[in-house]
C-alpha positions in Angstrom: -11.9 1.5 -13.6 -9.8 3.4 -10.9 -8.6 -0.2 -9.5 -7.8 -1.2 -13.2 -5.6 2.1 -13.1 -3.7 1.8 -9.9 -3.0 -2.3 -10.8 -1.6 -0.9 -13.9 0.4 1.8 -12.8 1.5 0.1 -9.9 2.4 -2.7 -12.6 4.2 -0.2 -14.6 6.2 1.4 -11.4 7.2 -2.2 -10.8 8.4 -2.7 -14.1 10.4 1.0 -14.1 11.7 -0.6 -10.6 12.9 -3.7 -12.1 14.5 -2.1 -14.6 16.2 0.3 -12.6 17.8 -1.8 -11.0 20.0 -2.6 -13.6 20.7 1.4 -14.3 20.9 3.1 -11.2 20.2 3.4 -7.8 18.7 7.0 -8.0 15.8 5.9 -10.8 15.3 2.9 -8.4 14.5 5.0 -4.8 12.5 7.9 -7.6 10.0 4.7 -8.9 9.6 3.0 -5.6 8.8 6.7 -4.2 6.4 6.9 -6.7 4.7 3.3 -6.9 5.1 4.2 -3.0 2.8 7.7 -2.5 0.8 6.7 -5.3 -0.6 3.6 -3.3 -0.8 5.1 -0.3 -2.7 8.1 -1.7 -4.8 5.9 -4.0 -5.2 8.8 -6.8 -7.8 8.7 -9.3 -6.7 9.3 -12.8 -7.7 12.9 -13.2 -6.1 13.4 -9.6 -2.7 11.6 -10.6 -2.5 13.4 -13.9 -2.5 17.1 -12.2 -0.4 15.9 -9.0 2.4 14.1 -10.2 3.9 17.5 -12.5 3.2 19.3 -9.5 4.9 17.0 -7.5 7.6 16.5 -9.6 8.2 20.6 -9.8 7.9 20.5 -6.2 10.5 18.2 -5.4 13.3 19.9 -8.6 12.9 23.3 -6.1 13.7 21.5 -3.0 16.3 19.5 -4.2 17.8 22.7 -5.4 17.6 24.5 -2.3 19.2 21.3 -0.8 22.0 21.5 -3.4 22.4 25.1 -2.8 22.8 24.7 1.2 24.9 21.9 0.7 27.5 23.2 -1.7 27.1 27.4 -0.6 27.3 26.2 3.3 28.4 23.2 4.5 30.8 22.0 1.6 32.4 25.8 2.3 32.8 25.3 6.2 34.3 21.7 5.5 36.8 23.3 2.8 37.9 25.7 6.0 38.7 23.1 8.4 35.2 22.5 10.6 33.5 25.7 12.2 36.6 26.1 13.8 38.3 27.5 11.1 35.8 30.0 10.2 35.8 33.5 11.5 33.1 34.9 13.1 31.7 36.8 10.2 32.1 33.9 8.2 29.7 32.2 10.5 27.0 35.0 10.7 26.7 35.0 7.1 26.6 30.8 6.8 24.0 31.1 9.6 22.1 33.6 7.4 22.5 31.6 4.6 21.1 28.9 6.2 17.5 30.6 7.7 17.3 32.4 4.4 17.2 28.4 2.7 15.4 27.2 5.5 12.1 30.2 4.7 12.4 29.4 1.3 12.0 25.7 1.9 9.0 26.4 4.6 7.6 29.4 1.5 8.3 26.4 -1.1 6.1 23.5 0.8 3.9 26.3 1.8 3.2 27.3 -1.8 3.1 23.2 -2.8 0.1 22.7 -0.3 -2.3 25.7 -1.3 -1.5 24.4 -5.3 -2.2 20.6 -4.8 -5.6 22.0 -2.1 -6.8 22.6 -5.8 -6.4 19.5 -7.0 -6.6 16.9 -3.7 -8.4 17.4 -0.5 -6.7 18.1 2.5 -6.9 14.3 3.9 -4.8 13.3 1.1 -2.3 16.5 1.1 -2.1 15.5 5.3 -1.8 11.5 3.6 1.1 12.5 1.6 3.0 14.2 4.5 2.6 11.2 6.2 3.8 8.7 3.2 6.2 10.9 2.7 8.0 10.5 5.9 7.2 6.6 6.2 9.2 6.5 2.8 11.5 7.9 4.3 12.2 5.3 7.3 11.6 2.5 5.0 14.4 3.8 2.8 16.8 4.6 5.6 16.0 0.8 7.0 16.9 -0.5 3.2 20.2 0.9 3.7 20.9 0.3 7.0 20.1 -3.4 6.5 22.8 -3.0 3.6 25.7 -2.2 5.3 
């Protein structure tokens, strides 16, 4: 039964894949991501069904904070000129700015571990940080290769 289920929804992430191909290139890297982690943490179905909303919640926060720091930092300090063009107040508070995203990240993943501890054992959680970052490398090498 639980091979049945990760043929089939490794099928169906192939499929979403394929497809997304033709749409764009954000569904494409979100369903190999996710055909991706599932394999590698070989979820049962009563596992996957509590860890992907999880996941998915997870990864909407840290996106945000990445949007925030991005556009409330950096996108600021390139609108000035560089860090050269910034006063040094400017530059406390952007430095501020920037431990104050970098807690709430650390509180965020924090928070993401002791809810998923409920769900998966802490192999698997330890798994995922490590699939996580070999996505990672494999994605960077995909574009790399393309240009």
């Amino acid at each position: 039964m639980k091979k049945t289920l990760i043929t089939l929804t490794l099928l169906l992430f192939t499929f979403i894949y394929v497809n997304a191909q033709k749409k764009g290139g954000k569904q494409k890297i979100k369903a190999f991501k996710i055909a991706f982690i599932t394999e590698k943490l070989d979820l049962s179905e009563t596992e996957a069904t509590k860890f992907w909303p999880l996941y998915n919640d997870f990864e909407k926060s840290k996106r945000a904070l990445f949007k925030k720091e991005r556009e409330d930092i950096r996108m600021k300090i390139k609108t000035a000129g560089g860090v050269e063009n910034i006063t040094e107040e400017e530059a406390k508070k952007y430095l501020s700015s920037m431990h104050e995203i970098k807690t709430k990240k650390y509180n965020l993943k924090s928070k993401f571990h002791k809810d998923i501890a409920t769900i998966l054992p802490y192999k698997k959680i330890l798994q995922l940080e490590i699939a996580e970052h070999e996505f990672n490398r494999k994605l960077m090498k995909r574009l790399r290769k393309r240009k």
